[in-house]
C-alpha positions, 0 to 999 in steps of 0.5 A: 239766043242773042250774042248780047244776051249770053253776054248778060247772062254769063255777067249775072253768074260772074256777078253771083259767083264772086259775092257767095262765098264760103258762108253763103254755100255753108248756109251760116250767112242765110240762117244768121240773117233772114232765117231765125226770122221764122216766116218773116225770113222770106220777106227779108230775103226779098227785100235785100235781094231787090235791093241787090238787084236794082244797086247791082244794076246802077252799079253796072251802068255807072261802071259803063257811063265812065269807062271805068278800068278800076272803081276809083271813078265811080267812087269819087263822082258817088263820094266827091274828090276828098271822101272819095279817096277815103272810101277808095283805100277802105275798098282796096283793103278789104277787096285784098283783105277779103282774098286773104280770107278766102285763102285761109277759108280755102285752107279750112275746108281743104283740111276738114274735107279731104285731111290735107294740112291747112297750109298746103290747102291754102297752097293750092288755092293761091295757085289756082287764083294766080293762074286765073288772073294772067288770063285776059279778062272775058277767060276770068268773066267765063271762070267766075260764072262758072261754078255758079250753075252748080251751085243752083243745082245743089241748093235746088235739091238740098231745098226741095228735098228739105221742102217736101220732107221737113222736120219741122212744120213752117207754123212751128219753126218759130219755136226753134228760130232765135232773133238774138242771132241775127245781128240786130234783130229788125228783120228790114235792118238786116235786109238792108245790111246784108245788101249792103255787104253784097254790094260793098264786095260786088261794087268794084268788079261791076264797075269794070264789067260794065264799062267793058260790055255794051250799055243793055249787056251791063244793065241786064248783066246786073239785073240777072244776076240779082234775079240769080240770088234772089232765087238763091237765097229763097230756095236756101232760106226754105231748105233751112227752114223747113230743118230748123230744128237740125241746122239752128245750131250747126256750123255747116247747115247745108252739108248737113242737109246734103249728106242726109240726102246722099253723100255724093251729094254732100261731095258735090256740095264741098267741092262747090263750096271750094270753087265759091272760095276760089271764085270770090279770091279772084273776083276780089284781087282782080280790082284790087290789082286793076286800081293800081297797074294796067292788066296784063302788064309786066308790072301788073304780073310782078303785083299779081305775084307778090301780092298773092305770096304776101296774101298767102303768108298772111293769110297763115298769120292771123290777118283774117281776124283782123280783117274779120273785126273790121268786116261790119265797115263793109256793109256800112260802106255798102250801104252808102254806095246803095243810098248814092247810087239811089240819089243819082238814079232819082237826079237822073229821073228828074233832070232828065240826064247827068252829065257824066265825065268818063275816062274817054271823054264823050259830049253829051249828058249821060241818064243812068 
């Protein structure tokens, strides 16, 4: 295997692990939106993962196009100078707003898994993303990646098993699936917004990944990585499936489904889930502090310090809540970049090239 091809691949993993977080590990995000569709949910899933894999893609090759050390580039050329800035200060909210959440999430399941007080879980995370991120950026590219494997081991056996021993024959799932769960009820609408939410969380770490690798790397690096959660998310959706009637209404579908196999495996499956929190932590704060202070600087350092301590603290304090009301904004905003994005690619197609001004000015029109 080619040095550009191990290259691609560890940037699809990178790319998995920093938008699955602890929801998607515990199942709720998959049963809330494709899988109370019944036998429709597997369309669903595709849908939003095709989406996923062809935004994640543009995504990557913008970030390359313009040599982007943060996403305020890409943002501003998608959303112009005055919207842009809008936009801009949207993503750095959540991009910290959704560490804090990871810190509070990490607490959580620290506490119910293994009795440790929930501040001393969040402790311990804010720890571990701290030391990750005064490594240099291909260490931090290596860690996100990593967990990600394990998790597709866990979910291929959790599916398979549920598969092949289900509770519940697929032509009576619907029996036990609900619509009024799913935010909307429109199976494409949910498709489409649960991309958009992948995408508003992946948008700023492609960026930065694509302009540091080689133009084949980055587009190949978001297409694995879309190609990673479509298998993902299909194996998910047919574990829970196929136990609607158990993981319909529990909190944690996917432990459930694992301590029924063995609980080793529900072992595995909770330190995964915490790996995932940790992962999406520092996928997060990376461009958060990337946007403002150049990596690895003294200043850089002093941000990464504070704003963990500050994240900490509020993660404690009831900031997630807030965080949470306003989280709908994201998918919004998820699905803008998805549309632009699209309209460049089609302006591209048709003019045959764009002329795209990177941060190292290059002659020539750039074809995304």
């Amino acid at each position: 295997m080619s040095s550009g091809q191990k290259e691609a691949i560890k940037i699809g993993f990178a790319y998995v692990g920093v938008v699955l977080g602890a929801g998607f590990s515990t199942g709720q995000e998959i049963l809330q939106f494709f899988t109370n569709f019944g036998m429709m949910s597997f369309a669903t899933v595709i849908l939003s993962a095709l989406v996923i894999m062809f935004i994640g893609r543009q995504a990557a090759k913008l970030g390359h196009r313009m040599e982007a050390d943060s996403h305020l580039g890409p943002i501003k050329l998608l959303f112009g100078e005055r919207l842009g800035t809008v936009v801009d200060y949207i993503l750095i909210f959540f991009l910290y707003g959704v560490m804090i959440i990871m810190l509070a999430g990490g607490g959580s399941a620290f506490n119910e898994s293994f009795g440790l007080p929930a501040w001393l879980g969040s402790l311990l995370m804010a720890i571990a993303v701290l030391i990750t991120l005064t490594m240099n950026f291909n260490k931090i590219l290596t860690t996100l990646g990593a967990v990600t494997p394990a998790l597709i081991i866990i979910v291929m056996v959790i599916a398979a098993y549920s598969m092949f021993n289900p509770s519940v024959p697929l032509s009576e799932a619907v029996q036990y699936t609900d619509i009024e769960k799913t935010p909307t009820g429109i199976w494409w609408l949910e498709a489409i917004t649960y991309s958009g939410i992948v995408l508003a969380m992946a948008f700023s770490i492609l960026s930065i990944v694509g302009s540091q690798s080689t133009m084949k790397v980055a587009k190949r690096g978001g297409l694995y990585g879309g190609i990673i959660l479509l298998i993902l998310m299909l194996l998910m959706n047919g574990g829970l499936l196929a136990k609607i009637d158990v993981t319909s209404a529990a909190d944690l579908p996917t432990l459930i489904l694992a301590a029924e196999i063995h609980p080793l495996l529900s072992l595995a499956l909770t330190i995964v889930m915490l790996l995932i929190i940790y992962n999406t932590a520092v996928g997060m704060l990376y461009p958060f502090l990337s946007r403002f202070w150049t990596p690895y600087t003294r200043k850089y350092k002093i941000a990464l310090v504070t704003s963990v301590t500050v994240g900490y603290f509020l993660s404690l304090v009831g900031f997630v809540d807030l965080v949470n009301f306003f989280y709908p904004i994201l998918g919004y905003l998820g699905i803008a970049i998805a549309v632009l994005l699209s309209a460049l690619w089609v302006k591209s197609k048709i003019t045959g090239g764009l002329d795209i001004k990177p941060q190292v000015k290059v002659k020539g029109p750039k074809r995304i």
